[in-house]
C-alpha positions as CSV (number, residue, x, y, z in Angstrom):
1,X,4.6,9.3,18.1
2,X,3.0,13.2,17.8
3,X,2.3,14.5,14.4
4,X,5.8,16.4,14.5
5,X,7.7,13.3,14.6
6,X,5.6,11.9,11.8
7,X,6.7,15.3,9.5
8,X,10.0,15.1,10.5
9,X,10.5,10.9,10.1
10,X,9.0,11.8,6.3
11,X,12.0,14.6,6.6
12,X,8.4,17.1,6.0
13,X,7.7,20.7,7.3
14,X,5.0,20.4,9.6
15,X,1.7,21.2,7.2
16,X,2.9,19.4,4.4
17,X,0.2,18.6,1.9
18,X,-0.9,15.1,1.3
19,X,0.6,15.0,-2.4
20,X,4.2,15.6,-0.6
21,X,3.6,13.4,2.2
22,X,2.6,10.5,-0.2
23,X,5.9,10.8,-2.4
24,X,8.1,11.2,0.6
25,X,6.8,8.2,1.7
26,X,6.9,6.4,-1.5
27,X,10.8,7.3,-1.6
28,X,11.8,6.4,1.7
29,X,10.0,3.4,1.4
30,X,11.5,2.1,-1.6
31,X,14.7,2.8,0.1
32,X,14.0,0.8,3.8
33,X,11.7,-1.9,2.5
34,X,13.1,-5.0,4.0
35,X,12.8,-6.9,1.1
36,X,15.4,-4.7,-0.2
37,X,17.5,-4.7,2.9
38,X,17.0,-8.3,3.9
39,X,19.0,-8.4,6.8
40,X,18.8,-4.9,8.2
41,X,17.3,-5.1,11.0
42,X,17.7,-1.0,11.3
43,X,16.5,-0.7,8.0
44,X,13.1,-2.7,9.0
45,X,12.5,-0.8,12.3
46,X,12.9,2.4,10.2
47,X,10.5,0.7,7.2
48,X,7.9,0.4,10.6
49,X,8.1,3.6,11.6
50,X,7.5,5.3,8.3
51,X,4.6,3.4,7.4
52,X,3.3,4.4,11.0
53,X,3.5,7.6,10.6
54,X,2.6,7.8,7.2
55,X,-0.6,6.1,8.2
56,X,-1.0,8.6,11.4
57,X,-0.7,11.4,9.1
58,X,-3.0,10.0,6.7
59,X,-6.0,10.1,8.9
60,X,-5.1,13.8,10.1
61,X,-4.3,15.5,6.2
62,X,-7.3,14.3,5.0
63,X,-10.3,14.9,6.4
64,X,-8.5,18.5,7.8
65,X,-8.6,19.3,3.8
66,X,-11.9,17.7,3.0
67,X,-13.4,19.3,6.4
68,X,-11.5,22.9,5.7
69,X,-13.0,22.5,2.3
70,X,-16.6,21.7,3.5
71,X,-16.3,24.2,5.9
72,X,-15.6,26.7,2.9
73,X,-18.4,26.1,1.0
74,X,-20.9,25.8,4.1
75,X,-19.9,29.5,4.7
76,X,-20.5,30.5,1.6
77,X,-24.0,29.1,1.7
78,X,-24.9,30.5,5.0
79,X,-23.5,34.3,3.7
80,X,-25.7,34.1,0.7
81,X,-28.7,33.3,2.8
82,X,-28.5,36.1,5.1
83,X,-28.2,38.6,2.4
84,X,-31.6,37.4,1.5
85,X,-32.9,37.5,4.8
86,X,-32.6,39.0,8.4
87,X,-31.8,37.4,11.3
88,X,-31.3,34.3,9.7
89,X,-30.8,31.6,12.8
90,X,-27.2,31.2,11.2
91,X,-25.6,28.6,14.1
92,X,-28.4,26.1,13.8
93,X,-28.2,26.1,9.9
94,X,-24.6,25.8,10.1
95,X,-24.7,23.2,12.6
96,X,-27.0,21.5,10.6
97,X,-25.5,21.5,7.2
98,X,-22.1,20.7,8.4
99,X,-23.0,18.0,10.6
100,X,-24.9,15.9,7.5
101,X,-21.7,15.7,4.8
102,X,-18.7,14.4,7.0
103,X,-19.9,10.6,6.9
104,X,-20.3,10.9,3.0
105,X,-16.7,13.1,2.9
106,X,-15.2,10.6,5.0
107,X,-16.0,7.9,2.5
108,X,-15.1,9.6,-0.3
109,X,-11.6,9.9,1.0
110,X,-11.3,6.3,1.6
111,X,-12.5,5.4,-2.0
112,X,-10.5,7.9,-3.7
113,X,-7.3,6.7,-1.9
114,X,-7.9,3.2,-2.6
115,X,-8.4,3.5,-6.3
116,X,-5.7,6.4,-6.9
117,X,-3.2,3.8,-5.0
118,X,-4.5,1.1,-7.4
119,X,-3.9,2.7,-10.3
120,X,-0.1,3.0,-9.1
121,X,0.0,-0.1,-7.9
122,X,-0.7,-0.7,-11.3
123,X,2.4,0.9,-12.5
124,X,4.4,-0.9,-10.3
125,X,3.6,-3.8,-11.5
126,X,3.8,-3.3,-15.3
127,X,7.3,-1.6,-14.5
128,X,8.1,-5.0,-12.2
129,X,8.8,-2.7,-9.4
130,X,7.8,-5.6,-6.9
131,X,8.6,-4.6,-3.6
132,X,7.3,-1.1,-4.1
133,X,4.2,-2.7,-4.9
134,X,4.1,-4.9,-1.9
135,X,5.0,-2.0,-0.2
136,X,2.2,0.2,-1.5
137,X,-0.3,-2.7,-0.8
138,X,0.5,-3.8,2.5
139,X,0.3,0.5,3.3
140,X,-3.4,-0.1,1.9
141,X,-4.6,-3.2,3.7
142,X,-3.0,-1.6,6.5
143,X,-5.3,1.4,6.1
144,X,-8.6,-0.2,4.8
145,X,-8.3,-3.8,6.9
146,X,-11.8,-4.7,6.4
147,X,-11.6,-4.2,3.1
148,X,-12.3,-7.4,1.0
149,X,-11.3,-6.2,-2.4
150,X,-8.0,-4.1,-1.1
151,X,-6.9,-7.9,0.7
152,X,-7.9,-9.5,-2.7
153,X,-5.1,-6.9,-4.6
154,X,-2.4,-7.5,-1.9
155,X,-2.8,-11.6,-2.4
156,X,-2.4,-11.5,-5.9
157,X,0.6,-8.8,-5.7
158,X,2.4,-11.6,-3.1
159,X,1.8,-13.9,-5.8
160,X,2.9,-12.2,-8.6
161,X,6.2,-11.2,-6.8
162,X,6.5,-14.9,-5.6
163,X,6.4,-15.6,-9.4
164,X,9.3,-13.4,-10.2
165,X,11.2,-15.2,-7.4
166,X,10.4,-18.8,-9.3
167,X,11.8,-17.2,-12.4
168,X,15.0,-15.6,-10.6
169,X,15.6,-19.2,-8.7
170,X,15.2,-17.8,-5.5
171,X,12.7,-20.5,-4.5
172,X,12.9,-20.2,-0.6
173,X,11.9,-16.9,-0.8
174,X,9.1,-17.6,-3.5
175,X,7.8,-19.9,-1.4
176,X,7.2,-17.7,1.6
177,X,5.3,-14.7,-0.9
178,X,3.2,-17.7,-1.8
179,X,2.1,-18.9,1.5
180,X,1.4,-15.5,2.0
181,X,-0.8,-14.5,-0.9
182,X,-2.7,-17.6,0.6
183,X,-3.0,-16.3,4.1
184,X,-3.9,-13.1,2.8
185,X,-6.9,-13.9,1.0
186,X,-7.6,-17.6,1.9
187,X,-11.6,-18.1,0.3
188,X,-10.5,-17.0,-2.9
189,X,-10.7,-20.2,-5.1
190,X,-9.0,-18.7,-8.0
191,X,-6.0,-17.6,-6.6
192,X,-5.8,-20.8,-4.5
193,X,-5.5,-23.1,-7.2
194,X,-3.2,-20.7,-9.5
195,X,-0.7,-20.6,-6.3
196,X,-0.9,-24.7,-6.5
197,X,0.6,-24.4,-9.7
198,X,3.1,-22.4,-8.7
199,X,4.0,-24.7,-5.9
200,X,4.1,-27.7,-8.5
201,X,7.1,-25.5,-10.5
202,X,8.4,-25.3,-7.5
203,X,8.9,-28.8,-6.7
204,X,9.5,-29.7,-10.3
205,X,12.6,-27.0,-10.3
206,X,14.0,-28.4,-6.7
């Protein structure tokens, strides 16, 4: 899959910035998630291939804003030196200066995605929009995999969903987000033993 495809799977113009690529994604999401189409099998292979190339394009945006943007201010620095002095050696400054922030930028980019997901995450959950959440999570653990915190958030979102099930009788389906809030973040003692509990309504309801 080429970057096109990803623009036009999001139903994007090539270029599009990463605010619109983030809500198309949200929206098509929402609308292919196979917890919403359970037994769509089209619907799931199109769920796939959105969060694929919403991830692809994740990891292209990005650093070509924060880069474009380092890039700016780098020149900006460079032209106010060599109005001070002549025959400034401009390439190895340049080379210098913007090889030393892209680790930092890159970073950045990865921290301010995670907590700007977070927070709606967050709003999913208060407006018990559960399979957007789980949506919006797995999209996250998908991006940041070694990310022990990020796991920690998808666990307890598979629980909380799995939860909601108990409450709605559908208990064969509760039981599978439970297993997997378990297999997401299995050393967690906490959510161990709160997903016990939840097993014991289980059985006392069956």
């Amino acid at each position: 899959m080429d970057l096109g495809d990803c623009y036009r799977l999001l139903g994007l113009r090539s270029g599009a910035s990463f605010a619109d690529i983030k809500a198309s994604y949200r929206r098509l999401a929402q609308q292919y998630h196979p917890d919403i189409n359970p037994d769509d099998n089209k619907a799931k292979d199109k769920f796939i291939a959105l969060t694929e190339a919403y991830k692809l394009l994740l990891t292209v945006v990005l650093p070509e804003e924060t880069v474009a943007h380092s890039s700016h201010v780098s020149t900006a620095r460079n032209d106010t030196k060599a109005t001070q002095r002549q025959k400034t050696p401009v390439t190895t400054v340049t080379s210098q200066e913007s090889g030393k922030p892209k680790p930092p930028n890159l970073l950045e980019i990865e921290e301010r995605l995670k907590w700007k997901t977070y927070e709606q995450l967050q709003r999913f959950l208060q407006e018990r929009r559960f399979p957007q959440a789980i949506a919006l999570a797995e999209a996250l653990a998908d991006r940041l995999s070694t990310d022990a915190e990020v796991r920690q958030w998808l666990a307890i979102v598979y629980q909380i969903w799995g939860r909601a099930l108990i409450s709605e009788k559908q208990l064969l389906k509760a039981r599978i987000y439970l297993k997997k809030a378990l297999k997401t973040d299995p050393h967690n003692k906490t959510l161990w033993y709160e997903v016990q509990r939840d097993f014991q309504r289980l059985e006392q309801i069956f």
